[in-house]
N, C-alpha and C positions, 0 to 999 in steps of 0.2 A: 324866538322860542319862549313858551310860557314858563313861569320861574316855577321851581316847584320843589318844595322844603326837604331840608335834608334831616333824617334820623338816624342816630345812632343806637344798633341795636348786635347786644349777644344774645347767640340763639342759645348758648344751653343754660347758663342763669341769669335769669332777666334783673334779676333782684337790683337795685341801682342806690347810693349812696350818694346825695347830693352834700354842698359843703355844709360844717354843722349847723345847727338851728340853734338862735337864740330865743328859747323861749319865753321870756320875761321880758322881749323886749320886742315881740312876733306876734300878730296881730292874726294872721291867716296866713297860707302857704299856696302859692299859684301855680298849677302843673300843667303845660302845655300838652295836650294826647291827640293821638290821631292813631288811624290803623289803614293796614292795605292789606290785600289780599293774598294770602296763604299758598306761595306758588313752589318750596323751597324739598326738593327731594334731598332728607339728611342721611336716606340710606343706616346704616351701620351705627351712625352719631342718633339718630334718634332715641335710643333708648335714654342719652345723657339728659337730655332736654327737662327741667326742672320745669314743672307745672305747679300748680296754686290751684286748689279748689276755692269758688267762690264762697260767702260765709252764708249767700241767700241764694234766690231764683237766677236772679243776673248777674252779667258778665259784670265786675266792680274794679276800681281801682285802690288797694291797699296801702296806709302806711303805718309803717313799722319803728315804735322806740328803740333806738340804740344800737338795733341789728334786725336781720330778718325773720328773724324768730323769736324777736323783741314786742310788746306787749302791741297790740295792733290800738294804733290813735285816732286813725279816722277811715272811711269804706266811703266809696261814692260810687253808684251802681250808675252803669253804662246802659247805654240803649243800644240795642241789639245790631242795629243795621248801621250801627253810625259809622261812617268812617272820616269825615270831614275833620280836620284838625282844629281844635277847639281849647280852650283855658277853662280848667276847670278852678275855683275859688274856696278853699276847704278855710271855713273859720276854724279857729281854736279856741275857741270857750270853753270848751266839755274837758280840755286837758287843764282845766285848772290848777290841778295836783302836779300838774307836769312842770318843774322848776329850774331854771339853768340853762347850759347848751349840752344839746345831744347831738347824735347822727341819727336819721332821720330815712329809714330805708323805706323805696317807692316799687309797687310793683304790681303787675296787673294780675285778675285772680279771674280764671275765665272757662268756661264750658268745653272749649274747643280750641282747637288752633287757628280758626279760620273767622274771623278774621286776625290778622297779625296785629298786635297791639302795642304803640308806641309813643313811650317818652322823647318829648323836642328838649324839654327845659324843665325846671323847677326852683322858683324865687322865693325865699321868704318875705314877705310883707311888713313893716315896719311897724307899729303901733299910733296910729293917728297921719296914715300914709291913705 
């Protein structure tokens, strides 16, 4: 039987808090994504379901200083049809201003529900790693 990765996901807030980021000592942030297909009748619960508008055309991946509604640090827009599970590689250069450790909220921001969109992982990267 082929192996085939496991994701953990909540369906009503996707919003996700990985452990805090040292950012003076953080170089880039690595977020494993992948997506599958939208098969899930939430009936009744669907009204809870916490959506994200994107901030452009496409479907993007969000993160968030210190909370979810925390000043947004970086967006990486997705390609539409992807669903292959992939590492995305976000530098941190542009947070220069950004000092210390924070929490560091990841979250997809998206058109639709379909495809379903999903965090494996998220690593911070070392500074000369």
């Amino acid at each position: 039987m082929p192996h085939r990765r496991a994701f953990l996901r909540r369906f009503v807030n996707v919003c996700g808090t990985p452990p805090k980021i040292d950012f003076d000592a953080t170089a880039r942030i690595d977020v494993s994504v992948g997506a599958l297909p939208y098969f899930f009748e939430l009936w009744h619960d669907a009204n809870k379901v916490v959506t994200h508008a994107p901030s452009a055309g496409s479907d993007e991946l969000q993160l968030h200083l210190d909370a979810c509604d925390g000043a947004t640090i970086a967006t990486v827009p997705l390609d539409a049809g992807e669903a292959a599970p992939r590492t995305l590689r976000i530098p941190l250069q542009a947070q220069a201003d950004v000092r210390g450790v924070h929490d560091v909220c990841v979250f997809f921001a998206t058109r639709s529900r379909d495809p379903l969109r999903l965090v494996e992982w998220v690593e911070a990267v070392a500074r000369g790693d």
